[in-house]
N, C-alpha and C positions, 0 to 999 in steps of 0.2 A: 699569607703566612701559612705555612705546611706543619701542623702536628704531629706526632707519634701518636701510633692510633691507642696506646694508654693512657697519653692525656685527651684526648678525643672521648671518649669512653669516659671515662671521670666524670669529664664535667656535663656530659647527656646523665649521669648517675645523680648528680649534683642538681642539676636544673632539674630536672623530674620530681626529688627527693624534697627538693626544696617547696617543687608548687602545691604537693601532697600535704607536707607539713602548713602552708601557710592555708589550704582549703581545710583542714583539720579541725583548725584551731576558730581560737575567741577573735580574732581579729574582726572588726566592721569593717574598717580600712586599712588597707594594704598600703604603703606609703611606695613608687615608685624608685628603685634604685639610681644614686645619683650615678650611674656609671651608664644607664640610659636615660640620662637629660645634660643636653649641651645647655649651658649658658654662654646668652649672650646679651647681657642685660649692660645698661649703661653705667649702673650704679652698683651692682656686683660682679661683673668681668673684671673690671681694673684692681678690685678689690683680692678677688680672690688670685691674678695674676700676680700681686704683692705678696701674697702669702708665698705663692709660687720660687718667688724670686728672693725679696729681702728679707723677708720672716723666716721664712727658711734657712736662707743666709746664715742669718744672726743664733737660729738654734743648732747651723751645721757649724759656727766657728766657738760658739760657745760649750758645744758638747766634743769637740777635738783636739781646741787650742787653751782655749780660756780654765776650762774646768777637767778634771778629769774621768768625765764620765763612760768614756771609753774605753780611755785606758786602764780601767777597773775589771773591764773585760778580756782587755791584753793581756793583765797582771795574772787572773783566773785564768788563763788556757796557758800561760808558763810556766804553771805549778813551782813556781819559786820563790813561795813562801812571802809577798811581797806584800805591802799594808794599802787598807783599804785607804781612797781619800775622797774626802764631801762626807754628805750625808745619806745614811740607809738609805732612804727612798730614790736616788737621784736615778737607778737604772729604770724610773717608771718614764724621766722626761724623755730617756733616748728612745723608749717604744712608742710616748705619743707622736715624736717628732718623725718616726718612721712611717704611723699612722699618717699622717698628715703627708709628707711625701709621696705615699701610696697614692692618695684622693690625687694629688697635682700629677704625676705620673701619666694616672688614667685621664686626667681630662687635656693634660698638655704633649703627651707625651715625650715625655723629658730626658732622652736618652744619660745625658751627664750625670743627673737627677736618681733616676733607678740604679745606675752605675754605685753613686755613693750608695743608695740604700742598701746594693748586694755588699759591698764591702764590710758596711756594717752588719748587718744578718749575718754573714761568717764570723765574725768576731764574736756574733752572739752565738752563736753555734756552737763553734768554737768552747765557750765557756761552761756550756752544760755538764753535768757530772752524769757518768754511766747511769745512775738510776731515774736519771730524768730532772733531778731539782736545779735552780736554777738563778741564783742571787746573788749576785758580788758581792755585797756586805755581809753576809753570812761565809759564802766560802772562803771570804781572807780572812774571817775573822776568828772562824772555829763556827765550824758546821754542827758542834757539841749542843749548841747553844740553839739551834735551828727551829722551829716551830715550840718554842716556847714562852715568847710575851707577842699576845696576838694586837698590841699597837705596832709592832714593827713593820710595817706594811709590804711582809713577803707576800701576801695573796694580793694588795694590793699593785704590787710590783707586777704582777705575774698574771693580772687583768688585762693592764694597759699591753702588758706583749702579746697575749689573745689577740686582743682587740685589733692590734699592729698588721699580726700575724694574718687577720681572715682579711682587712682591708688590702694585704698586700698580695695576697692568692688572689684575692678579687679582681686587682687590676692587672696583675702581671703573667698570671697564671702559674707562677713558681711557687713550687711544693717546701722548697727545703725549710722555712721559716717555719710555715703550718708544721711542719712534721715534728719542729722543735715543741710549740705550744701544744702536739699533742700528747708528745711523749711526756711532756710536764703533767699537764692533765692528766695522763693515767696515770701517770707517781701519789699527786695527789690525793687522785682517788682511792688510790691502794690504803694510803695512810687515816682518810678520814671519809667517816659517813655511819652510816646505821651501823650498829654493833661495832665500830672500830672507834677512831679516837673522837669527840667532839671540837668544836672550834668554830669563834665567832671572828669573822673578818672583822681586824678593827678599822682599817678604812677603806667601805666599800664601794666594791668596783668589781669585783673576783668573779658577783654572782653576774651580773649583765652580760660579762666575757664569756660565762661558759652557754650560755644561751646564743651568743654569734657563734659559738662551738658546735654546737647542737645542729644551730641553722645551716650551717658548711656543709658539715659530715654524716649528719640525719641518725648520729649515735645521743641511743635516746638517755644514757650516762649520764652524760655532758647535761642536760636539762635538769634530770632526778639530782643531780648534784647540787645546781644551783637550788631549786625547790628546798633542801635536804637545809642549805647555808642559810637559807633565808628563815624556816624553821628552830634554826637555833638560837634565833636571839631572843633576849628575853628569857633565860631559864636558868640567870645567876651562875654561869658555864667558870668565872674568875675563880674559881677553887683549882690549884695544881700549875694556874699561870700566873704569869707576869702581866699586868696592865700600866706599862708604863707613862704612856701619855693622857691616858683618861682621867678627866678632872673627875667625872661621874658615867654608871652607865649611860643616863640619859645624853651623854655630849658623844656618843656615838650608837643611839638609836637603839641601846639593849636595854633599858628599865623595864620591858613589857613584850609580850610575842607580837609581832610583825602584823600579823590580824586583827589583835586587840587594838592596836595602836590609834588615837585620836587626834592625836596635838604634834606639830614639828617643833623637835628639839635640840640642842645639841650643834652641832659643825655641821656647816651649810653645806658643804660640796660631798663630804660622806650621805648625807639624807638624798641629796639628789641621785647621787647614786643608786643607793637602796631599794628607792621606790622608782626607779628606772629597771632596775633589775628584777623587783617584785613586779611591776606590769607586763616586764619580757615572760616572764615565770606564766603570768598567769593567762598572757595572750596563747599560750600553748596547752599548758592544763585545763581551761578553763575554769581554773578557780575563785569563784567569786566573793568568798571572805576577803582576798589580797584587793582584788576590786574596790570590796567594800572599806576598807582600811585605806587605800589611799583615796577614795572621794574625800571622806573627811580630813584626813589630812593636807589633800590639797588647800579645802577648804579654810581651814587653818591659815597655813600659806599666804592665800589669794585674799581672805577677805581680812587680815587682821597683822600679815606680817609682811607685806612685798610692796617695795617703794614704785612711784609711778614710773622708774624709770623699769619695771620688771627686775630691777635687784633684792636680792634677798640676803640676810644672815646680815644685821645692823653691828655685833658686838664684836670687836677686838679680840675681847678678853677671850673667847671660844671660837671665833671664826665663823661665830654661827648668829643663832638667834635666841634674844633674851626673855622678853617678855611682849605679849600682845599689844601690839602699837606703840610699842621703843622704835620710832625710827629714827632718830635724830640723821641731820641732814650733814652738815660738816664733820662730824665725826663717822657716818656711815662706815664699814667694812666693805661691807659688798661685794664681794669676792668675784673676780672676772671669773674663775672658775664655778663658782653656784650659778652665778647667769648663764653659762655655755651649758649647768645641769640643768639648768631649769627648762631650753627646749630641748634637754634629750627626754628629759620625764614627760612633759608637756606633750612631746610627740606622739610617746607611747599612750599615753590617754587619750589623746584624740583616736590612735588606731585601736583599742580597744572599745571607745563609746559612739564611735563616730560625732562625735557632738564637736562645734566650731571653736567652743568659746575657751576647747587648749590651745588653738593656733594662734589666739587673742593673745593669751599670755607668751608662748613662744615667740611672739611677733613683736609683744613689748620687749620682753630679755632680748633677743637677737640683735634689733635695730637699735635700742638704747645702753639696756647696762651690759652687754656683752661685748660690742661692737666699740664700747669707749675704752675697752681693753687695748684697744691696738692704734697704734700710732700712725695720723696718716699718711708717716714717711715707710712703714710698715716697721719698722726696727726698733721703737720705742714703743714700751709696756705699761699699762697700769695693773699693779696687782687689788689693790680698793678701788673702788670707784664713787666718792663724795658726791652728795648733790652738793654741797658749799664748798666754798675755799677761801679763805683770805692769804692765799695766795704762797701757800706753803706747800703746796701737791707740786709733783713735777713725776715724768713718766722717765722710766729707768731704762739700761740696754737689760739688764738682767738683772736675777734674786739670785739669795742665796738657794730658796725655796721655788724653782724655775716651773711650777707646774703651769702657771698662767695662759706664757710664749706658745706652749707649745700646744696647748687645750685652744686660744681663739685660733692658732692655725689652723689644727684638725675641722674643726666648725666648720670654719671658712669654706677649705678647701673641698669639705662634704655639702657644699650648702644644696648641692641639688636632690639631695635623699630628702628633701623639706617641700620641696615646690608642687607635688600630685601626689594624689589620690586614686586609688582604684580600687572598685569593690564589686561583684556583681554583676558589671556589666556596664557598674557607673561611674563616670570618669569628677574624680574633685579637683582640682583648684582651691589649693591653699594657701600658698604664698604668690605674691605680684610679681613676680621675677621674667625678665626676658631669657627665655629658652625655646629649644624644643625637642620633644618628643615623640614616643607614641603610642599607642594604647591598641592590642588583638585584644578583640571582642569576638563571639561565636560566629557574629557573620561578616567578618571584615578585619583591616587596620587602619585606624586612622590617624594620620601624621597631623601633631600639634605644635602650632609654631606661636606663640604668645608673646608681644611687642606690648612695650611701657616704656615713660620716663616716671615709673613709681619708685620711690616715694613723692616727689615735687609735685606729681602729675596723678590726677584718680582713673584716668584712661586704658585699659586692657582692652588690646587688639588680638584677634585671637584667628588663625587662620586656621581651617581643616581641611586634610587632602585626605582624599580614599577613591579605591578602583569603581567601587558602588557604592548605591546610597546604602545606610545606615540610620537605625535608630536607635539612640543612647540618652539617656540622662546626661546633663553636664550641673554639676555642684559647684559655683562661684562661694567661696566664703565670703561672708558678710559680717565684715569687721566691728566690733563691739563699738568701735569709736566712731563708724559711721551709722551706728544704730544705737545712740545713746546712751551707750555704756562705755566709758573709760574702762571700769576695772568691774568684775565680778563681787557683789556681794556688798557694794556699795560703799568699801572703801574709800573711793573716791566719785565723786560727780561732778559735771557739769553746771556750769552756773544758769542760773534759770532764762534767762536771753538770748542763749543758746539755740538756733533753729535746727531744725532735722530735715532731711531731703532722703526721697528713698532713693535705692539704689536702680539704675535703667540698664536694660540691657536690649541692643538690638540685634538682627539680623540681616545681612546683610542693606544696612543703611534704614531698616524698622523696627518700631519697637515691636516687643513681643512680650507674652505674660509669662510669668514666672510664679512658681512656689516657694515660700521659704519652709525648710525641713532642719530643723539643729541646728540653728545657723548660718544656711546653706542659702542661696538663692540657686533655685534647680528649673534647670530649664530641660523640659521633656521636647524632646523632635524627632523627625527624620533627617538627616543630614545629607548632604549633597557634595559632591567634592568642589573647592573657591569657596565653600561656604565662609564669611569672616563674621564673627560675632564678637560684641562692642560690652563691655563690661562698666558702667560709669558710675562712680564712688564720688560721694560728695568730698571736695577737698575743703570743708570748710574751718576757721581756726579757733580752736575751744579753748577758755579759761576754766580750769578747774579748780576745785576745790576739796578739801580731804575734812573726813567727818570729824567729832570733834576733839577725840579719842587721841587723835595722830597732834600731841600738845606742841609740837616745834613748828606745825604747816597752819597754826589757829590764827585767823587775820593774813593769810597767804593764799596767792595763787598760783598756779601752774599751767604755762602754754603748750597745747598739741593741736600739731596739725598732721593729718593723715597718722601714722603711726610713730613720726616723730616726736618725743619730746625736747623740747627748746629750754633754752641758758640764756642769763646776760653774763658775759665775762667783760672784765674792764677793759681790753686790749681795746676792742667796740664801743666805748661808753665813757672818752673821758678819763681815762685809767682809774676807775672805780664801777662797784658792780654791788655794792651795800649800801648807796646811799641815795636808789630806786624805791620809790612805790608806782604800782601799777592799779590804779581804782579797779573796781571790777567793771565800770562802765569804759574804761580803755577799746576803743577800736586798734586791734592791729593787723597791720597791710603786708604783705609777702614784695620782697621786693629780691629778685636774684643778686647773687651775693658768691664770693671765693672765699675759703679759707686757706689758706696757701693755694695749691691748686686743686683742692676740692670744691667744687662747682654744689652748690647748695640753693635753698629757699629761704631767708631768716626771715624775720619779721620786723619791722618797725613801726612805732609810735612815740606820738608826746606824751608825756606823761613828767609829775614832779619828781623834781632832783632837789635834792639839799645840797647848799653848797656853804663852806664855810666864808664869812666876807675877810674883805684884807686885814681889819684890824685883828681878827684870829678871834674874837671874843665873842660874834653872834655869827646866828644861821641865817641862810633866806633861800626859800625853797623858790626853783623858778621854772617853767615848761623846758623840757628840751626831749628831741629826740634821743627815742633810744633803740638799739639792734640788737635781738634774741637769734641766736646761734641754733642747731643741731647738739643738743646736750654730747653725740659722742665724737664730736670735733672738737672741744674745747682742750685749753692746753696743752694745744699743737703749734704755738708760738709763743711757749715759755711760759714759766710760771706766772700765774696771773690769780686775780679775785672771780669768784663765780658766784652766780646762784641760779638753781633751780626754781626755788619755790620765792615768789616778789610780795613784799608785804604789800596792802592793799592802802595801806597808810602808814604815816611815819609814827613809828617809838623811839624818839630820841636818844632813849637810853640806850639802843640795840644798834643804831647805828655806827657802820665803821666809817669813818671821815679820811 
């Protein structure tokens, strides 16, 4: 493909600019960009080609045919006065689903695909106003009223088309989007910052955008900006605005400045935000109050508020989180959108501390409560995500409130910005995904090709090519779960009968020694090119148990294996899924298994079932097999009964019959 030597020049401007700011900065690790790593894993190619295709699908027919979130930007470029329709926020679904298009683009290349997403970019264009602002809900509605109640998620809005915006230079190399989000950006800028107006985004997203802004264009604005946003909160700023949706500041993260902060509060998917944008903020400044602020808060999080499935934000009522170890199980919230927040934050923490045990967490949200977001036909949604059900959940084609659809898209389709590591000279391994890549080091390139049937399978096949030998550190993450730790901070454990196996790695067909450094098992060598080196993770199956704080999992266990966690749904069990106990002394066996046509591991054993007898007036509990699912499979063949967490004996009185 032949350039114009202006875009040739660009982006030697861009790449140079880029590697200066990332050798800059607070970074330990540099996470590899998914636009250099092919997937080609068994268990997420088909996955992410479903995004590609029918999830996509469903958010291109829903955002042209069904809803009009389009044509809100038709209406705004025909100045004819015409009425807004949906909801303020809706022009954020069409930027992530742009987002998401971009990633499938670059890894599919999709000519039909990019086709629609230019179509749409002109419309978006199209809609902008001479000074750069940019909002269908505002501009049909009276632009009078514009930057004046900061719930209205104009910045929030206007995140997600960043965001859109750098993913879609990224794979396509077309300017005209970016030029939009930049001219936005400097409007903004013009209107707020030190000595001009103040302003607290009320759902945040606005400050992490302009840090991918920053990263693009190397205008150091764009960062001082977000630094500037993230600064504001906390300093009782509602004097002269409107707060319309805030029950309290704490339900959007401003009771207290951004530093001071200890405890997670407030709406789940705003806070993951925040402190995804406070770690971008501060992997650049190196500032380490923001650091210090979100350890503890993590910690909060992690040891005292996040279900085993890695979901977070239990309450209804706020969408977020209520009080420390409220998890109830059937009523959960769990927002597919807090778990897609949870490995963007989680990410950023691990590339600022280099430490393993955020990919733990990223790796429970991804594989369980984010991952059950999406239907295995791709087209059906959960917006909650319940550990129980009696059989009243069922996954939707769309909301009225479509952020979900189009958030597990983006994920998906970025899953390879997740999979390495590089720092120094040292190559990590973080997630088990079949791909490959490659990594320039000072004295060479070495081409990485990594072979799995992970999850089902603890085996990582790893092949290294290069012109010469080579000596590099290689960092394997070593999983909390295959090192004794379900969850951080002791939330949860393992039941004491539990064995532990270390982790083995060899070289070409021998064991070799290893160091563990943060969670890392690091292997130091010289490399050869054919070199294949063998990563082996115990896949063994843990019953857990949750401390005693967590009052709805008390006399309950929990199945994991590898980083799966496991269900009984009745569809498997007899058409009931409440009227199981699981002793703790239960042996259970892995036996292959479909869920429609997802190919899986379940698990089975005997274990007491209560069964009503014919006269209807007594019980009698009797052995029978039972089959534990892939918790984000379930209610992919209809509404049904579920449970995560299996009492370890029967309470009559709790039992549903």
């Amino acid at each position: 493909m032949k350039f114009q030597k202006p875009y040739c020049i660009n982006l030697l401007i861009l790449f140079f600019s880029y590697q200066s700011i990332a050798q800059s900065n607070n970074i330990k690790i540099e996470p590899v960009n998914f636009s250099n790593v092919t997937v080609t894993d068994a268990f997420w190619k088909p996955k992410m080609d479903l995004v590609a295709t029918k999830t996509l699908a469903a958010c291109i027919y829903q955002t042209e045919e069904k809803t009009a979130r389009i044509r809100n930007f038709e209406k705004v470029a025909r100045k004819k006065g015409e009425q807004h329709e949906g909801v303020f926020y809706d022009d954020s679904d069409v930027f992530k689903a742009i987002e998401a298009m971009s990633y499938s683009i670059k890894t599919n290349k999709d000519k039909n695909l990019e086709a629609k997403a230019d179509e749409w970019i002109d419309k978006i264009a199209a809609a902008q106003l001479e000074d750069g602002y940019l909002n269908t809900y505002y501009t049909l509605t009276g632009l009078d009223k514009r930057w004046t109640d900061m719930s209205m998620h104009e910045d929030y809005n206007a995140g997600h088309m960043i965001e859109a915006a750098v993913a879609y230079y990224d794979a396509t190399g077309k300017r005209k989007f970016l030029d939009v989000v930049i001219k936005w950006a400097n409007y903004f800028d013009s209107i707020f910052g030190p000595g001009k107006r103040d302003w607290v985004t009320g759902h945040q997203e606005l400050e992490l955008a302009l840090v991918k802004l920053y990263r693009v264009t190397a205008d150091k604005k764009y960062l001082n900006l977000a630094d500037w946003l993230l600064s504001e909160r906390g300093k009782k700023l509602a004097k002269g605005y409107t707060w319309s949706d805030w029950k309290d500041t704490a339900y959007a993260q401003d009771a207290i400045p951004v530093k001071e902060q200890k405890e997670i509060t407030g709406h789940a998917v705003r806070a993951m935000y925040l402190y995804t944008g406070a770690a971008d903020v501060a992997a650049h400044t190196g500032d380490q109050d923001y650091v210090t602020a979100m350890r503890r808060v993590w910690e909060d999080v992690v040891f005292r508020n996040m279900y085993i499935t890695g979901g977070i934000g239990s309450a209804g009522s706020n969408e977020g989180f209520s009080k420390d170890y409220d998890l109830p199980n059937e009523q959960a919230y769990c927002e597919t959108c807090a778990s897609v927040g949870m490995v963007f934050w989680n990410q950023r923490m691990n590339s600022l501390t280099g430490n393993a045990e955020y990919i733990d967490i990223l790796e429970r949200s991804l594989y369980n409560g984010a991952l059950d977001g999406l239907s295995l036909s791709g087209d059906r949604f959960f917006y909650g995500n319940p550990l129980a059900s009696s059989g009243k959940h069922a996954r939707k084609e769309w909301f009225g409130t479509a952020c979900c659809p189009s958030n597990i898209a983006r994920l998906i389709a970025s899953l390879g910005n997740y999979i390495y590591g590089f720092s120094n000279g040292k190559i990590y391994v973080n997630l088990f995904v079949g791909s490959k890549t490659q990594f320039h080091l000072t004295n060479g390139t070495i081409q990485f090709d990594m072979a799995t049937n992970y999850p089902w399978d603890g085996l990582m096949k790893c092949t290294l090519n290069m012109k010469n030998k080579i000596k590099a550190p290689i960092a394997f993450r070593l999983p909390g779960w295959a090192n004794g730790i379900p969850a951080p901070g002791k939330l949860y454990h393992y039941t004491s009968n539990e064995k532990e196996e270390a982790p083995e790695v060899l070289v070409n067909g021998k064991s070799v020694p290893y160091e563990i450094e943060n969670g890392y098992v690091v292997v130091q060598k010289e490399w050869k090119n054919n070199d294949v080196v063998e990563y082996k993770l115990p896949m063994n199956i843990k019953k857990i148990l949750a401390r005693d704080e967590l009052l709805q999992d008390n006399g309950r266990i929990a199945i994991q294996r590898g980083p799966i966690v496991y269900c009984v749904e009745a569809i498997d069990n007899n058409g009931k899924a409440w009227n199981i106990a699981a002793p703790i002394s239960t042996s259970f066996t892995t036996e292959n298994f479909s869920v429609l046509d997802e190919k899986v591991v379940s698990l089975i054993a005997k274990v007491p079932v209560v069964q009503i007898n014919d006269n209807g007036l007594s019980i009698q509990t009797t052995m029978q097999q039972i089959r534990a699912i892939p918790y984000y499979t379930w209610c992919n063949r209809g509404s049904d009964a579920m449970q995560v967490w299996i009492p370890i004996s029967f309470n009559k009185e709790k039992i549903n019959f």
